[in-house]
C-alpha positions as CSV (number, residue, x, y, z in Angstrom):
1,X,87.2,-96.4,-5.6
2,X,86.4,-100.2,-5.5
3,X,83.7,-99.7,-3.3
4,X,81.8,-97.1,-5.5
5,X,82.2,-98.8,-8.7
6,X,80.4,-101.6,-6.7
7,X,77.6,-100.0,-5.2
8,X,77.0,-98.4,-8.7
9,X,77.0,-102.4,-10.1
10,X,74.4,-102.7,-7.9
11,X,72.5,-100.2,-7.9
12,X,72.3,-100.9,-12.1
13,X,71.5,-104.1,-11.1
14,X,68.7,-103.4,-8.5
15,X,67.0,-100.8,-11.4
16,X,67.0,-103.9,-13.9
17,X,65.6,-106.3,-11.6
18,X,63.1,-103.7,-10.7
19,X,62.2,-102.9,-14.1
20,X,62.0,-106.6,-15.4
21,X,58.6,-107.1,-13.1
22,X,58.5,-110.3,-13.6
23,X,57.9,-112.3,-10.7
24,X,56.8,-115.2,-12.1
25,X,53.1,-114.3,-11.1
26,X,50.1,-114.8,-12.5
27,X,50.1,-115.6,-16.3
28,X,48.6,-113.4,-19.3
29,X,45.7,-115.8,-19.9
30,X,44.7,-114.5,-16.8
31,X,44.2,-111.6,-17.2
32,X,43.2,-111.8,-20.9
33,X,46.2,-110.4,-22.4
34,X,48.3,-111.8,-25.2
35,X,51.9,-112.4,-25.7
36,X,53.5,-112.9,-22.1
37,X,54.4,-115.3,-19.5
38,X,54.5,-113.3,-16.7
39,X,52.4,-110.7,-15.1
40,X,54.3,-107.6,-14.5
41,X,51.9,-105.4,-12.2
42,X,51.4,-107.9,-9.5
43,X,47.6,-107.7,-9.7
44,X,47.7,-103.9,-9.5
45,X,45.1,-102.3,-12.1
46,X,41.2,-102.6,-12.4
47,X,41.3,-103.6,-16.1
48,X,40.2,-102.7,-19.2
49,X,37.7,-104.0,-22.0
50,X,35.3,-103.1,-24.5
51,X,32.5,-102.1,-22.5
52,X,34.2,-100.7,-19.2
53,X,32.1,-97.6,-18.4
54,X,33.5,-95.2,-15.3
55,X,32.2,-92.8,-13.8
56,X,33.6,-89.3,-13.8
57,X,35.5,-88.0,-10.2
58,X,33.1,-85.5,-9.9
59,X,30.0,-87.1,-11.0
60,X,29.2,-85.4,-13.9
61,X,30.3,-87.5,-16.7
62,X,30.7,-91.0,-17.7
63,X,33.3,-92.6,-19.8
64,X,33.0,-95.6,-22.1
65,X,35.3,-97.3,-23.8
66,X,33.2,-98.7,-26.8
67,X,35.8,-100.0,-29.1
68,X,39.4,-101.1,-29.3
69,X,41.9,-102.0,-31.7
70,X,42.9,-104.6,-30.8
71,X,41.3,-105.9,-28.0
72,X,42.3,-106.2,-25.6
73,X,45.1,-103.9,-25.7
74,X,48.3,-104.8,-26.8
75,X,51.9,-103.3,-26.4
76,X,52.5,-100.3,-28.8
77,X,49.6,-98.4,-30.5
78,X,46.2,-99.1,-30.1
79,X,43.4,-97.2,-31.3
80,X,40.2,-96.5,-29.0
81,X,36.6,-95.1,-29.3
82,X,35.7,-93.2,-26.4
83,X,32.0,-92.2,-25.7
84,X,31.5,-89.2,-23.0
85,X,28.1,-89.0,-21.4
86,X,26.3,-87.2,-19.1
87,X,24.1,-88.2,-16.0
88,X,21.4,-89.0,-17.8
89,X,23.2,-91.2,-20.3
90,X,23.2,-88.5,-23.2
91,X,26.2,-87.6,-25.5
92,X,27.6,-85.1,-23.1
93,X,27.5,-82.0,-25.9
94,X,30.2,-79.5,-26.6
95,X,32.8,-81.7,-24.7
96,X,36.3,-81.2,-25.0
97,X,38.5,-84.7,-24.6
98,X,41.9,-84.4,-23.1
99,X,43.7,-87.3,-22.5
100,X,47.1,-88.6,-21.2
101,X,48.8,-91.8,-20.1
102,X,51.2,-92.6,-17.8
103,X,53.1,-95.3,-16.2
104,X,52.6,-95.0,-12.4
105,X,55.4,-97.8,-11.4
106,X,57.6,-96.3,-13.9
107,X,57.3,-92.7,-13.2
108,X,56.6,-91.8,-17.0
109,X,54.8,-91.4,-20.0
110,X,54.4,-92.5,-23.5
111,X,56.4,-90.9,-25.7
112,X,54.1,-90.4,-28.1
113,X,51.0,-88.3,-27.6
114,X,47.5,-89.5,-27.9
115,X,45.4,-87.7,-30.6
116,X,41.8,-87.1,-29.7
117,X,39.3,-86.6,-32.8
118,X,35.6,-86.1,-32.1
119,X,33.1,-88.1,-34.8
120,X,29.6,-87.3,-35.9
121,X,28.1,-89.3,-33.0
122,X,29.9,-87.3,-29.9
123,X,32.3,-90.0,-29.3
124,X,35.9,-89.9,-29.5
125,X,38.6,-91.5,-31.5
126,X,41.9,-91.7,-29.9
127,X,44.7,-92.7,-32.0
128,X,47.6,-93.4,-30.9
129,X,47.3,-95.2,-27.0
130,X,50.8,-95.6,-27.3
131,X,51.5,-98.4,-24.5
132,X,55.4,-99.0,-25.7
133,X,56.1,-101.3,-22.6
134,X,54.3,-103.5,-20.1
135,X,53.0,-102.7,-16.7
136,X,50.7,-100.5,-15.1
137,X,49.3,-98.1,-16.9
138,X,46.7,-95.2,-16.1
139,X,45.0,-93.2,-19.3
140,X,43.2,-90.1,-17.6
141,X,40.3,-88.8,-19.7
142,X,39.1,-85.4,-19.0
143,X,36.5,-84.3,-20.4
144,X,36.0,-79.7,-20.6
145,X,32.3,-78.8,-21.4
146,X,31.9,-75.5,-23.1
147,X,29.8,-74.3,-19.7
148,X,33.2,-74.8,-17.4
149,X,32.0,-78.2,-16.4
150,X,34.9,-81.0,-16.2
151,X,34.9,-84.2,-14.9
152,X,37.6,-87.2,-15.4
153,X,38.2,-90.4,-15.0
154,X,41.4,-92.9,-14.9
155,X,41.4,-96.1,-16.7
156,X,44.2,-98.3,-14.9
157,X,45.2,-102.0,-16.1
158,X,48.0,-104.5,-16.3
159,X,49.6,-104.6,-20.2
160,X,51.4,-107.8,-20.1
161,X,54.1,-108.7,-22.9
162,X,57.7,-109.2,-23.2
163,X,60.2,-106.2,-23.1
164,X,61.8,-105.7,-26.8
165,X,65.3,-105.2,-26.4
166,X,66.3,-103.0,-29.5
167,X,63.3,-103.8,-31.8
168,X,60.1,-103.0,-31.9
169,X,57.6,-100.0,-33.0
170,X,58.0,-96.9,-32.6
């Protein structure tokens, strides 16, 4: 009985350590994230700013991230401006946005669901990115033209910040 109530001790204790991340790595002003001291992806991610642009999977679309609130992202919810165009750099028209998030290291999502609005100008407003806790996230855009076309893209980065322990938004 000993024995199993210390293998479960460590087991708990392994999962912490694994989820903490921090391994003393590089620091947030390196990557140009506020409000941490340690880097809890290990360099994994491409990064995300204002500007980014990716190209669809298949080719068909691109995906812009034209604005961010704030920026760069910060842990909890942001708010993002999305612009979907096609190969020739148009508005891609009657385009449907789907988008998710998820944590990769982690094995989950956010628990909060990101609400896609389309404006006037063909871009897309997506409020909440709910990014409750750092690491690696991914935030896969698909975007469903009225003709069966679909295309998507993954935006993956590093959110950096301290872990609340009972506080926080929610």
């Amino acid at each position: 009985m000993r024995s199993r109530q210390s293998l479960t001790a460590f087991i708990f204790a392994l999962g912490l350590a694994a989820c903490s991340g921090d391994d003393g790595g590089t620091q947030a002003s390196d990557t140009g994230l506020r409000g941490s001291t340690a880097n809890v992806c290990s360099g994994a991610g491409k990064g995300i700013a204002v500007g980014v642009t990716q190209q669809g999977e298949a080719g068909v679309f691109s995906f812009e991230l034209v604005a961010a609130n704030p920026a760069p992202p910060e842990q909890f919810d942001n708010a993002w401006t999305v612009a979907v165009t096609n190969g020739a750099g148009d508005p891609a028209p009657d385009v449907v946005l789907l988008v998710g998030t998820w944590m990769p290291d982690h094995g989950h999502s956010s628990p909060k669901a990101v609400n896609v609005t389309q404006t006037a100008d063909g871009s897309f407003e997506l409020d909440p990115v709910n990014l409750f806790m750092p690491g690696l996230w991914e935030i896969t855009m698909t975007a469903e033209a009225a003709d069966g076309t679909s295309d998507e893209t993954v935006f993956s980065f590093c959110l950096n910040g301290e872990f609340p322990i009972g506080g926080g938004e929610s």
